[in-house]
C-alpha positions, 0 to 999 in steps of 0.5 A: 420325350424324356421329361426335363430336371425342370419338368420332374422338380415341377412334377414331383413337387405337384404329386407333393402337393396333393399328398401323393407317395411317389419313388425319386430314382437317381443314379449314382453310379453306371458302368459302360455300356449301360445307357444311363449316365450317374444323376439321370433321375425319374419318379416311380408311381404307385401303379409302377409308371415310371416319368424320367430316365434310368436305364432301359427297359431291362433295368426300369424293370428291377427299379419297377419292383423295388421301387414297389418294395420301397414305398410299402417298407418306407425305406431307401435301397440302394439297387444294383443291377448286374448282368451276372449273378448277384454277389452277395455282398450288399448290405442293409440298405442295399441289393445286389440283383441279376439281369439277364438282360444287361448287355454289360457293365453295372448300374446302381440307384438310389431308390428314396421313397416321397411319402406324404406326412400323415395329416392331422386336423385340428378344429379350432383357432384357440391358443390351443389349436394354433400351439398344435399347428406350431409344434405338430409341423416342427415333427414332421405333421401335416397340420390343418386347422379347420372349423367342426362344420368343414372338418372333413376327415379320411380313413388315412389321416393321423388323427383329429383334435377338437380344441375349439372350445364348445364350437361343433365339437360333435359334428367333427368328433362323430365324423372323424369316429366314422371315418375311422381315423385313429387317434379322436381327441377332445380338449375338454376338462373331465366333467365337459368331456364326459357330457360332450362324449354322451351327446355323440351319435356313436356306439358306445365302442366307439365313444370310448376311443375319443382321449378326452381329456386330451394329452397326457397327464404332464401337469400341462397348464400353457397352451404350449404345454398341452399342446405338447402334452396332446402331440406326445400322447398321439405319437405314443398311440401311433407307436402301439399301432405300428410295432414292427414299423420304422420309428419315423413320425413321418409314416403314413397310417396306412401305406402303399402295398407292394405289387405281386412279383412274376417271372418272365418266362423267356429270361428267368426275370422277377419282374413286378405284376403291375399294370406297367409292366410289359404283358400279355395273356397267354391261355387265360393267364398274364404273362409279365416280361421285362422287355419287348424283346422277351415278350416279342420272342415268347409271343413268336414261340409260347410253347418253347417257355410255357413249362416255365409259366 
């Protein structure tokens, strides 16, 4: 049964909620005879699974794929899936793809990509802290207030900021260093923030990537101003880690990687190499289709498309 709007709102806002990267399909534009109508929608995962309806099989093939692209670039497209030979004249944000499969007309789809906001903890309820909390979620940060002792940091958070005054300032500082989390700060004067930085269990490396003290030297003096100082110098940090990348704070530190492409033998179709997608094993090797039909015809007669593999 194909999920309701109500279902997919619900579903999305669930994948949301747990910090999960997702794709929101929508049609905006079907020519007859395709059987998706303009507004039909679906969410794209990760693995390539698609919930929702946008066309057949042919087309949930190409939304598979650049749904993969979207989500590793963090950019939208605009897909339009044709029976014939591209033409050549979409432009940024866009792609112009043939399917051989269409039977006729023309589709066009909006592939907007749903990454979480990069995570930010902050151990403490200090002034401070709580200034941090306000001022990170207005740029598009997910702020999460915690204590040392719970602080529980990951690989892929944006950073963790101690601003609890004295209170198991090392217990989150030496987690957050072996979690590899890349921006450690420490609000601290120079003096505090030197001892509290020798006392770590850490090598000598990685005590050195702790900013204490934290921020940039603004001549912060209100809990506002350093907390401001603190936000501007862990966007400038994120900026040198990611030169190529969209100036966007909302990128994630790391992203999803876009699946391998692969050819389906029996219509010339790039289709992605992921679990979703239509396959089988043909002497040792996956072979990947575009739709039943194609692996159905491939299956019936392999040595007729095996010079294609």
């Amino acid at each position: 049964m194909t999920p309701t709007v109500d279902s997919l709102t619900a579903r999305a806002n669930d994948l949301a909620s747990r910090r999960e990267p997702f794709v929101h399909a929508t049609v905006v534009r079907a020519q007859h005879p395709t059987s998706a109508h303009a507004g039909d929608t679906a969410l794209v995962m990760p693995s390539g699974e698609i919930q929702g309806f946008v066309g057949g099989n042919c087309v949930e093939s190409s939304v598979r794929e650049y749904s993969q692209q979207v989500l590793a670039s963090q950019e939208p497209l605009l897909l339009r899936v044709v029976p014939g030979e591209p033409s050549r004249s979409a432009g940024d944000g866009a792609v112009e793809v043939s399917n051989p499969c269409l039977s006729g007309g023309a589709i066009e789809i909006f592939l907007q990509p749903r990454i979480p906001a990069p995570r930010v903890l902050v151990v403490g309820t200090t002034p401070v802290a709580q200034a941090l909390e306000t001022l990170g979620s207005g740029v598009g940060l997910a702020m999460e207030l915690t204590d040392g002792e719970s602080a529980a940091p990951r690989a892929d958070d944006a950073a963790l900021i101690v601003a609890s005054h004295g209170k198991a300032e090392e217990i989150a500082l030496e987690a957050a260093l072996r979690a590899g989390v890349p921006y450690v700060a420490l609000v601290a004067s120079g003096t505090r923030g030197a001892a509290v930085l020798e006392s770590l269990d850490v090598d000598p490396a990685e005590r050195a990537r702790v900013f204490t003290p934290a921020g940039l030297q603004l001549g912060a003096r209100t809990p506002g101003e350093i907390a401001l100082s603190i936000l501007a110098q862990l966007i400038q940090e994120r900026a040198k880690s990611r030169p190529t990348a969209p100036a966007a704070l909302s990128a994630p530190v790391s992203a999803p990687v876009a699946a391998a492409a692969a050819i389906d033998p029996v219509c010339g179709m790039t289709v992605a190499a992921s679990e979703s997608t239509l396959r089988l094993e043909h002497n040792g090797a996956t072979v990947y289709f575009c739709s039943p039909g194609c692996r159905a015809a491939f299956r019936k007669d392999p040595e007729r498309y095996a010079l294609t593999l």
